[in-house]
SEKOLTI-462522 format. One line per 4 residues: number of its first residue (from 1); for each residue x, y, z of C-alpha. Coordinates in nm, 3 decimals, always signed. Last residue first. Example, Ala and Ser with C-alpha at 12.3 -4.5 7.8 and 13.67 -1.06 7.14 Angstrom:
2
2) +1.367/-0.106/+0.714 | +1.230/-0.450/+0.780;
This chain:
426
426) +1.131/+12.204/-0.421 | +1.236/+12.392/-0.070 | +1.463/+12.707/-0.049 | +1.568/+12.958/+0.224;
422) +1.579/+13.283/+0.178 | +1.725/+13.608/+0.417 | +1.617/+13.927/+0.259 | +1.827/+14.234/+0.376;
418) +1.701/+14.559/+0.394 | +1.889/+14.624/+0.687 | +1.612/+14.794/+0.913 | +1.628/+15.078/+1.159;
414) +1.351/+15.046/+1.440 | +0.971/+15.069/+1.407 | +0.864/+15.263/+1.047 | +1.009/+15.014/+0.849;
410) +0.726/+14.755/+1.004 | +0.711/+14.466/+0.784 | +1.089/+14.390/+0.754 | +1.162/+14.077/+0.551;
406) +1.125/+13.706/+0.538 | +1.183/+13.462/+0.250 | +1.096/+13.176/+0.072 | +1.236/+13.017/-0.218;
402) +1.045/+12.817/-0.478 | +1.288/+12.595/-0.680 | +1.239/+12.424/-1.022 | +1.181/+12.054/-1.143;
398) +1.064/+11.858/-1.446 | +1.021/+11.442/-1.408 | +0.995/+11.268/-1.745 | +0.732/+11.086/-1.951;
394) +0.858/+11.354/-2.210 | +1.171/+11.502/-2.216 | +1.109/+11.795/-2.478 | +0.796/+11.961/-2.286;
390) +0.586/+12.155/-2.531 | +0.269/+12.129/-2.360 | +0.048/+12.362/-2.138 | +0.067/+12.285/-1.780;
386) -0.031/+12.400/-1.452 | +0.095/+12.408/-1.134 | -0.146/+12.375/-0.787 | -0.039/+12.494/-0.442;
382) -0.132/+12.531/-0.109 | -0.024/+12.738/+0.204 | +0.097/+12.704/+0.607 | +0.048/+12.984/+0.849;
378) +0.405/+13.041/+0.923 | +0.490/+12.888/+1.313 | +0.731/+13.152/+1.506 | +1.056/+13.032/+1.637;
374) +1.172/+13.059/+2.019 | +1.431/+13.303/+2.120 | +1.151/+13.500/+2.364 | +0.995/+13.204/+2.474;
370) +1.344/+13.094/+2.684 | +1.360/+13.409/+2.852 | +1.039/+13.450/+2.932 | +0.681/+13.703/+2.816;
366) +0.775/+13.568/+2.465 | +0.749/+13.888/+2.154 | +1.075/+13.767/+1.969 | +0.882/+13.574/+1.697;
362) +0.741/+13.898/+1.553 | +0.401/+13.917/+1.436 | +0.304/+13.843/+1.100 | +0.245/+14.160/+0.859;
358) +0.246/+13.982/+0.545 | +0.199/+13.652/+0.425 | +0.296/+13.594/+0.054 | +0.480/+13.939/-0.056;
354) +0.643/+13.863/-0.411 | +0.999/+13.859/-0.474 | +1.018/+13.856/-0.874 | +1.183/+13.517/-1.025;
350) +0.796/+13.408/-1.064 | +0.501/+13.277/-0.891 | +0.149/+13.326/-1.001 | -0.044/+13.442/-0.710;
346) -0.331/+13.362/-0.501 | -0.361/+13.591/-0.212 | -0.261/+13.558/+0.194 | -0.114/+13.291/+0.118;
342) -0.244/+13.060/-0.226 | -0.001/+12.985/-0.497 | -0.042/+12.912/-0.875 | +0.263/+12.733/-0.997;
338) +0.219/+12.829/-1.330 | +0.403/+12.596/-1.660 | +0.456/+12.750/-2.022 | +0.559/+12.541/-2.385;
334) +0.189/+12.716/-2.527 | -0.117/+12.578/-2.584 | -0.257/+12.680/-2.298 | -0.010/+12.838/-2.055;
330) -0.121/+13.202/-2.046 | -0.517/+13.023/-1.886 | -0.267/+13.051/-1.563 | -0.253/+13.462/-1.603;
326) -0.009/+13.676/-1.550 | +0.313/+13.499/-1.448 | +0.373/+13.205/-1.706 | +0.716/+13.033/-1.598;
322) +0.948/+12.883/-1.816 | +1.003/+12.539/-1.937 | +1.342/+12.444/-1.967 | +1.532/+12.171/-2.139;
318) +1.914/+12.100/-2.051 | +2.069/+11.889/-2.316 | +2.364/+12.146/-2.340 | +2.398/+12.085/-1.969;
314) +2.152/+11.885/-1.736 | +1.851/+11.754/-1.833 | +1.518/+11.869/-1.674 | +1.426/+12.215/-1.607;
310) +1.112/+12.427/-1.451 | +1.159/+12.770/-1.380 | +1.271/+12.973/-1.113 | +1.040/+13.062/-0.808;
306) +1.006/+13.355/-0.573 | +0.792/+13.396/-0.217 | +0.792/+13.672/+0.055 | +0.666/+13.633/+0.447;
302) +0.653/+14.032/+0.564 | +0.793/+14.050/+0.914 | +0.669/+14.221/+1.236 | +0.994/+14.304/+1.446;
298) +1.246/+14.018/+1.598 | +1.206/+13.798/+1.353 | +1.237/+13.388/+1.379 | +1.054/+13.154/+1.126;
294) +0.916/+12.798/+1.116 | +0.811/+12.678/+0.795 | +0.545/+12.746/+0.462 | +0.476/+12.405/+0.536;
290) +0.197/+12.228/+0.240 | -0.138/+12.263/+0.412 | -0.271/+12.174/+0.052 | -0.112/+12.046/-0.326;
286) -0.440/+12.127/-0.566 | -0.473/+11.827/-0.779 | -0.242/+11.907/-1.088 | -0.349/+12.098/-1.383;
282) -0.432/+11.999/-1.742 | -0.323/+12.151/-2.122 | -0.098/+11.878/-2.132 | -0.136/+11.610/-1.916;
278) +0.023/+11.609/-1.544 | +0.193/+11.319/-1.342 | +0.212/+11.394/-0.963 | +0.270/+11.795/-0.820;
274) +0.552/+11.628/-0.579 | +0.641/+11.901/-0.320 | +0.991/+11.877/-0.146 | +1.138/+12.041/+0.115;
270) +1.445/+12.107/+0.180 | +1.640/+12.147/+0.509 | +1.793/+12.487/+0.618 | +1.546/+12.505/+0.968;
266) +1.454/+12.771/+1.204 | +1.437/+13.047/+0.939 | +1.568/+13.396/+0.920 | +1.471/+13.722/+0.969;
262) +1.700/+14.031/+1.195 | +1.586/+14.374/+1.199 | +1.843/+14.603/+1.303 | +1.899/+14.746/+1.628;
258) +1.893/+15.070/+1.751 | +2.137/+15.286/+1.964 | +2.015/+15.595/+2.226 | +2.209/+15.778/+2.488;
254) +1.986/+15.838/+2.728 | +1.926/+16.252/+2.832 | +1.963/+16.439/+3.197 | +2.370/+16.460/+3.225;
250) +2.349/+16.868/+3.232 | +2.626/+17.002/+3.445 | +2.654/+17.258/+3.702 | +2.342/+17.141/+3.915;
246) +2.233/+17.373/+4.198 | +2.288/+17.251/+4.424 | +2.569/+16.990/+4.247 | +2.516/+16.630/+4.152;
242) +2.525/+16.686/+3.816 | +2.865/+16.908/+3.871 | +3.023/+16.524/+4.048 | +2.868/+16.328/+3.707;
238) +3.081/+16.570/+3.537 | +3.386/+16.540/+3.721 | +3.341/+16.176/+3.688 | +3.351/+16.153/+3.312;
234) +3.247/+15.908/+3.033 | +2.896/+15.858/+3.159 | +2.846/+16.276/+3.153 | +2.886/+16.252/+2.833;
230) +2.630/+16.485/+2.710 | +2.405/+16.249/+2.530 | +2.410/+15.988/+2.797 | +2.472/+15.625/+2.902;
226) +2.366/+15.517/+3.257 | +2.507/+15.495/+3.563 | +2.470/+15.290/+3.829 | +2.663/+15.318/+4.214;
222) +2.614/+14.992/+4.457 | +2.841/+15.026/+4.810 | +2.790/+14.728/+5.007 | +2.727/+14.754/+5.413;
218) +2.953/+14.737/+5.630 | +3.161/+14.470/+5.722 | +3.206/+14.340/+6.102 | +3.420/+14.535/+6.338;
214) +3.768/+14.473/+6.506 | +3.955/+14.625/+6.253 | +3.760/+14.932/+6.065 | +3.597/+14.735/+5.798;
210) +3.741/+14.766/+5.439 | +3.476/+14.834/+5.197 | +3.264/+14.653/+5.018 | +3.225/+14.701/+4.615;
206) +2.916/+14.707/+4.337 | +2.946/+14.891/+4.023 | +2.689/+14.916/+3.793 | +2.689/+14.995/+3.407;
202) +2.359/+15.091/+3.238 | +2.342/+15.122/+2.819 | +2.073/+15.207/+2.571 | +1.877/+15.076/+2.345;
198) +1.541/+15.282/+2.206 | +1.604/+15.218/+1.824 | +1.395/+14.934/+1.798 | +1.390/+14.556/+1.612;
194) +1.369/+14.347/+1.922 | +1.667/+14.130/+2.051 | +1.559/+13.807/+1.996 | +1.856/+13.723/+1.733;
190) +2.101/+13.732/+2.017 | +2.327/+14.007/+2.000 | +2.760/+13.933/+2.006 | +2.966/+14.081/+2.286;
186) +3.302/+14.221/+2.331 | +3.325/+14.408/+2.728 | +3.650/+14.603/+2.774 | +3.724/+14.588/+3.148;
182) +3.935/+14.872/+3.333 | +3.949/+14.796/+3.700 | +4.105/+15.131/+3.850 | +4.313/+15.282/+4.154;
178) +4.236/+15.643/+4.188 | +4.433/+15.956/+4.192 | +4.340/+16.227/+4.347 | +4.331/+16.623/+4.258;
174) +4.120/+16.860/+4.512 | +3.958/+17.169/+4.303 | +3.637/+17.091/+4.339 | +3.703/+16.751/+4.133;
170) +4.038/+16.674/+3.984 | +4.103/+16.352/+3.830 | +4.386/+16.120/+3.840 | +4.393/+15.760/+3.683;
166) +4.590/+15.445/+3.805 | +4.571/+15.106/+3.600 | +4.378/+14.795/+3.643 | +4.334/+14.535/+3.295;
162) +4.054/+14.326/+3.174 | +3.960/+14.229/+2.881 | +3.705/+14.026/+2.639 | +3.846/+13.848/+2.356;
158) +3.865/+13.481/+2.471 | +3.552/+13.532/+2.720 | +3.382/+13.645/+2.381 | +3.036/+13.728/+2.474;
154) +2.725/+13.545/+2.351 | +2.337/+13.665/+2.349 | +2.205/+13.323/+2.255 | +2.017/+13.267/+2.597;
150) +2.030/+13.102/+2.961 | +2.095/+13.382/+3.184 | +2.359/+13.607/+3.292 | +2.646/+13.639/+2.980;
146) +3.056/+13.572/+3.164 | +3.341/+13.728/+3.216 | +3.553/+13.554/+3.523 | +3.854/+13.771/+3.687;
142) +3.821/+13.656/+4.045 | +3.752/+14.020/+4.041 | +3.387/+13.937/+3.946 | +3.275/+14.071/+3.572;
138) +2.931/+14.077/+3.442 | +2.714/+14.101/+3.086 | +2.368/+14.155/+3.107 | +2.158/+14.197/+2.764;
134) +1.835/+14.345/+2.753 | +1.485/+14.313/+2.626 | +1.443/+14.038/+2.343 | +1.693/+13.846/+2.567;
130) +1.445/+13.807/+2.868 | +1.695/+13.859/+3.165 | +1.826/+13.540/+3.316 | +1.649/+13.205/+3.296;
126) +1.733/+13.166/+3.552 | +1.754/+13.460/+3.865 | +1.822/+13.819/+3.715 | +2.201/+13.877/+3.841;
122) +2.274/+13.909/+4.225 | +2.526/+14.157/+4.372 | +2.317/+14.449/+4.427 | +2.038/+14.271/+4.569;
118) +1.820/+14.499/+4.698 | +1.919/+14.788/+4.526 | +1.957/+14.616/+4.232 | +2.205/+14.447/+4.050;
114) +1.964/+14.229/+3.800 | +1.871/+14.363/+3.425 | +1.528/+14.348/+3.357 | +1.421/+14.395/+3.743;
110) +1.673/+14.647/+3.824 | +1.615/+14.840/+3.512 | +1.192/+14.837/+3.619 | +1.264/+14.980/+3.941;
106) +1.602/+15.240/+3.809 | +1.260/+15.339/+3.589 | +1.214/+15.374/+3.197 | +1.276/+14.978/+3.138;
102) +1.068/+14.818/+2.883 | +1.121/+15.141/+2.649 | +1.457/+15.177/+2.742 | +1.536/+14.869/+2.533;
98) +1.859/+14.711/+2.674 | +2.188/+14.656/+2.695 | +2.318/+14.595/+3.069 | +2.682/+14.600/+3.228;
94) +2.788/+14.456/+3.537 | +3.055/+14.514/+3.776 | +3.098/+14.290/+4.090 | +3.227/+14.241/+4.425;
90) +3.508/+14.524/+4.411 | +3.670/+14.508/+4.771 | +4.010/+14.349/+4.493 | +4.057/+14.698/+4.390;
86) +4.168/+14.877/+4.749 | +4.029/+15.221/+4.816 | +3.990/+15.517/+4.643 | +3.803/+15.365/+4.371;
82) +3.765/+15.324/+4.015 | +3.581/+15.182/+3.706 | +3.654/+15.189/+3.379 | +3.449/+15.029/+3.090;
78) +3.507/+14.953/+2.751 | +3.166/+14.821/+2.562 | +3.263/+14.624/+2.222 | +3.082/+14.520/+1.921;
74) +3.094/+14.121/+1.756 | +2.833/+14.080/+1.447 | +2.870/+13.660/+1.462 | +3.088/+13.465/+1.222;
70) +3.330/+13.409/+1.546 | +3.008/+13.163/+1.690 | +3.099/+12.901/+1.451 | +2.806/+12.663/+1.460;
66) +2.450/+12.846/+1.554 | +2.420/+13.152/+1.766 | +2.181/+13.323/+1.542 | +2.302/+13.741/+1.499;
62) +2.158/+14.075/+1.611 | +2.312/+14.366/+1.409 | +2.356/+14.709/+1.636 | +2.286/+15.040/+1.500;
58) +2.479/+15.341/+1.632 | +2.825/+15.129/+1.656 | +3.087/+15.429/+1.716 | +3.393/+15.328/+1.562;
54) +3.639/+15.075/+1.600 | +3.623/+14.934/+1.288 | +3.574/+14.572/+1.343 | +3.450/+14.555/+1.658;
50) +3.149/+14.798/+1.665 | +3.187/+15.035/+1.913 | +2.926/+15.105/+2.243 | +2.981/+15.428/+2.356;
46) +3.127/+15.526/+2.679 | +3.193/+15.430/+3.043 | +3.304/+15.612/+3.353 | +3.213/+15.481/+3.652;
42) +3.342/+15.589/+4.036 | +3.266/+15.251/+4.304 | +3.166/+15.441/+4.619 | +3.481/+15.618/+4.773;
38) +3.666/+15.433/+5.083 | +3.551/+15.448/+5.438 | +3.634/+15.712/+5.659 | +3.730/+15.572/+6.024;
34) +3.650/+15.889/+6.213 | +3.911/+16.005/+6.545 | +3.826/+16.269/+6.759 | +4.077/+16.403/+7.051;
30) +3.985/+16.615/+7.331 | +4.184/+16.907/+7.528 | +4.028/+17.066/+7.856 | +4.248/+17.387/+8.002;
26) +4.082/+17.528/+8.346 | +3.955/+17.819/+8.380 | +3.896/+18.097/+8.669 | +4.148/+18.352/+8.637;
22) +4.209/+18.352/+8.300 | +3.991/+18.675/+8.179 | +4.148/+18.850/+8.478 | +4.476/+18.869/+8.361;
18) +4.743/+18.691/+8.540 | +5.133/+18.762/+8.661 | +5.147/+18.810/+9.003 | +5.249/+19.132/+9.026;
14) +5.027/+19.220/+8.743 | +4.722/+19.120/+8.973 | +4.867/+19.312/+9.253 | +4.890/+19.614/+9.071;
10) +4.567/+19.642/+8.990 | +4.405/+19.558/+9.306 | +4.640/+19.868/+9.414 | +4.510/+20.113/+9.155;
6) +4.147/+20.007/+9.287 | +4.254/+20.061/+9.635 | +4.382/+20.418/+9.583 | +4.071/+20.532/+9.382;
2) +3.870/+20.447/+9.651 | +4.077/+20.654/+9.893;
């Protein structure tokens, strides 16, 4: 009998069409909805280039921003930056030159550079960054270049471009294509910019997304990368594997440039010394705290000294009297002039470059922006010439030129040029 029932419980639940899982549920559907916001800013960014050839730029030339600025060592930074969502929710994009050294932290880059975390849109507050430190360069999408600060670093507005394009990459598999700001960046160094080869490059991005309508706007999306050895800068799929766990991609090392030494002198104006009237076989009074001059350098510098010898008369009828450059009792009795000259030793001046203050410290070394471009006082030094005779013009005024120079004192900090910058005085 039991069996009977069973087979007819059965059968009445296929009569009527049900299993027995069913029997008791009822069908619930929900739907979900996100608003997805738009991808933080994606950078890709390479090399710096020098300007007139193109090519990579590993040591950079500061320059003085005096007169015609297009004289200036001009090198370019092309940057592109994309985004999933609309171009014009870009607030800014900077990009920052500077000495690793003085910045080794995103903490210390913010605070050299501007476009923190804090205050991503916001440059250093004037007097800018300190330009023997870092150069910050900007673009807004109301399409204005421009240098942050107060300082001689210069970029070329005129030159400078920018240009939005589409580019597809593929990341994980999945293939988009972004909308991109592509901005080439041509700048000129100002003559602070210390004498190292630690320099590298940071670019940040800064945009807002579209708020879902109805709501107020969310919060700004910052992203910073910086230059490095494996090229991880110049690609997004690699920054992506960096990012992996584990990482797939190595994008650990800076990039590194130097920049030259860079001497010169605040002012081109001659200077005169007037040594009086001298017998022969006599000296002048000894000519004191005569100006050696205000100099700039952005490494340690070497103060050098050279002289020509004495003339009068022009032409055919030109008489000289050369220089006697070992020892001043050499002129006695003999057609010879010294200009005996005290710096950091007395020497005899000649046509040879001779070293006459070395090691004095670099001009770039100000704690501020505007103490960092400011010149450095020479110590100042003293004179005396003597005469022996011979002189063809007597009773007359005889004349030469002393030039002084500046030079790299420190070959061991920084690539140097080699180059001797000289300015004259009589």
């Amino acid at each position: 009998m039991f069996r009977q029932l069973v087979g007819l419980v059965l059968l009445a639940l296929v009569a009527f069409g049900m299993s027995p899982a069913q029997a008791n549920i009822d069908q619930n559907n929900e739907d979900n909805d996100a608003y997805l916001f738009e991808s933080p800013p994606i950078i890709e960014f390479g090399a710096i280039t020098a300007s007139d050839t193109g090519n990579r730029a590993n040591t950079l030339q500061p320059t003085f921003a005096i007169g015609d600025q297009s004289t200036r060592e001009f090198y370019n930074l092309e940057v592109d930056v994309m985004t999933s969502g609309e171009l014009d929710n870009f607030d800014v994009i900077s990009a920052c030159f500077f000495t690793s050294s003085a910045a080794s932290r995103a903490s210390e880059r913010d605070s050299l550079c501007g476009y923190g975390d804090g205050s991503p849109t916001s440059p250093v507050a004037n007097p800018g960054p300190n330009p023997s430190k870092a150069l910050s360069m900007a673009w807004t999408t109301d399409g204005t270049f421009r240098i942050d600060g107060t300082n001689s670093h210069y970029l070329d507005t005129g030159a400078s471009t920018h240009q939005t394009l589409s580019i597809v990459r593929t990341v994980n598999g999945t293939t988009r294509t972004f909308d991109a700001h592509r901005l080439n960046f041509r700048f000129a160094l100002s003559h602070a910019a210390v004498n190292t080869s630690d320099w590298t490059v940071r670019v940040v991005a800064v945009s807002t997304p579209t708020p879902k309508p109805g709501e107020s706007a969310p919060a700004k999306q910052r992203t910073e990368v910086l230059l490095d050895t494996e090229r991880c800068s110049e690609s997004y799929v690699s920054q992506v594997a960096f990012r992996a766990d584990p990482p797939t991609a190595n994008c650990g090392t800076p990039d590194l440039f130097g920049v030259n030494f860079f001497g010169g002198f605040s002012s081109s104006t001659n200077r005169s010394v007037d040594y009086g009237s001298i017998n022969e076989n006599s000296s002048s009074d000894p000519q004191v705290d005569l100006s050696t001059g205000k100099y700039y350098a952005n490494d340690s510098a070497t103060l050098t000294i050279k002289a020509n010898d004495f003339t009068a008369g022009v032409g055919a009828d030109q008489d000289t009297i050369p220089l006697e450059t070992d020892f001043v009792t050499g002129v006695t009795d003999r057609k010879k002039l010294a200009l005996e000259c005290d710096g950091d030793n007395t020497l005899l001046l000649s046509g040879e470059v001779q070293n006459f203050f070395a090691d004095r410290p670099l001009s770039s070394q100000g704690d501020t922006a505007a103490d960092a471009e400011e010149p450095e006082d020479a110590p100042d030094h003293s004179c005396t010439l003597h005469y022996g005779f011979g002189a063809v013009y007597a009773n007359s005024t005889y004349s030469n030129e002393v030039q002084i120079g500046i030079k790299d004192a420190n070959l061991d900090n920084g690539p140097s040029n080699e180059k001797i910058e000289v300015i004259p005085f009589e």
